[in-house]
C-alpha positions, 0 to 999 in steps of 0.5 A: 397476912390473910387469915381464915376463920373457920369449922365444921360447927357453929356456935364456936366464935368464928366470928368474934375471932374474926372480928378481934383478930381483925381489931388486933392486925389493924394496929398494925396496918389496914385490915379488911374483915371478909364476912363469908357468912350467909348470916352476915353475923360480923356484917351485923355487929358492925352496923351497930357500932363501929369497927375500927377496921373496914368490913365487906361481904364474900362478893366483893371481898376479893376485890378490896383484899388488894387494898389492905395488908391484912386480911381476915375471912370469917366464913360460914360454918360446915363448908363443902370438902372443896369449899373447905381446901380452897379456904385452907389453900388461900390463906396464909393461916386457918384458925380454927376455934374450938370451944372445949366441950364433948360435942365440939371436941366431936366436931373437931375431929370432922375438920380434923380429918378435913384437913388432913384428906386435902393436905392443909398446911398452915392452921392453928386450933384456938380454944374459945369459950374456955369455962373457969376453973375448976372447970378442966375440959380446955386442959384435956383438950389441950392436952388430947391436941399436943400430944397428936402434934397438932398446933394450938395457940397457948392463948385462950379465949375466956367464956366472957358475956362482955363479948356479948355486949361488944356484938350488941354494941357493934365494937370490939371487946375493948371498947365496952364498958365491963371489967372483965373487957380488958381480960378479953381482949388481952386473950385476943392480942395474945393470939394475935401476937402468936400469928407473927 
């Protein structure tokens, strides 16, 4: 399985998507974390700690895959239109987090429209950074998605600050020390399961 993590916008969490997906597919074979982003952030929450699964830069990437049944690109943020088509291409799925707020909704559209101009095929929109209630933008969002049939995974990511203290930690959300970790990473397997 090879899965791309991408958006048009920072700040949604492709990277603690990468790295959580990337938690999840090792338990079920050799995963190998792709880390195309020019800031090295999954490259960066590893050298802290240590991930249960290999991790290598965009250059050698390619390389390795071969090594491994599952791969997972995190990649940098705003990619070029044709950047954006091979990523969408050479993947058997585009994730494509998206945290439910007004000014990330607006940038989804962006890579909606993206995906639309090259013909992408498999690609599933995730909702990160979900506030609690009362709080209802990941309800509208939702709902704004479903009803223009675009495919969203029914997990969702919780706006938890222990996804914080797992980059700083450099693991993954399971292995940190905070009660609401397990929450986290069960939202995690639970988009996990939805690729299979």
């Amino acid at each position: 399985m090879y899965i791309t993590v991408t958006h048009y916008k920072g700040g949604v969490g492709k990277t603690t998507t990468a790295v959580h997906l990337a938690a999840y597919l090792q338990k079920r074979g050799p995963t190998l974390l792709i880390d195309g982003d020019p800031n090295r952030s999954a490259t960066a929450w590893a050298a802290t700690g240590k991930m249960p699964f290999a991790i290598v830069d965009r250059e050698e990437g390619d390389y390795h895959a071969r090594n491994y049944t599952h791969v997972v690109k995190d990649t940098e943020a705003r990619p070029g239109l044709a950047d954006f088509e091979k990523l969408a291409r050479g993947c058997d799925l585009l994730v494509i987090p998206t945290v439910p707020s007004k000014l990330d909704s607006e940038a989804l559209k962006g890579t909606m429209a993206a995906l639309k101009q090259i013909g992408a095929g498999r690609y599933r929109i995730l909702l990160t950074r979900v506030p609690p209630p009362p709080e209802d933008d990941a309800v509208e969002l939702r709902q704004l998605l479903t009803s223009a049939k675009i495919p969203i995974f029914k997990a969702e990511i919780p706006e938890l600050k222990c996804f914080k203290k797992a980059a700083a930690q450099g693991v993954p959300v399971y292995d940190v020390h905070d009660p609401r970790a397990g929450r986290a990473w069960e939202a995690y397997e639970a988009a996990g399961k939805e690729i299979f």
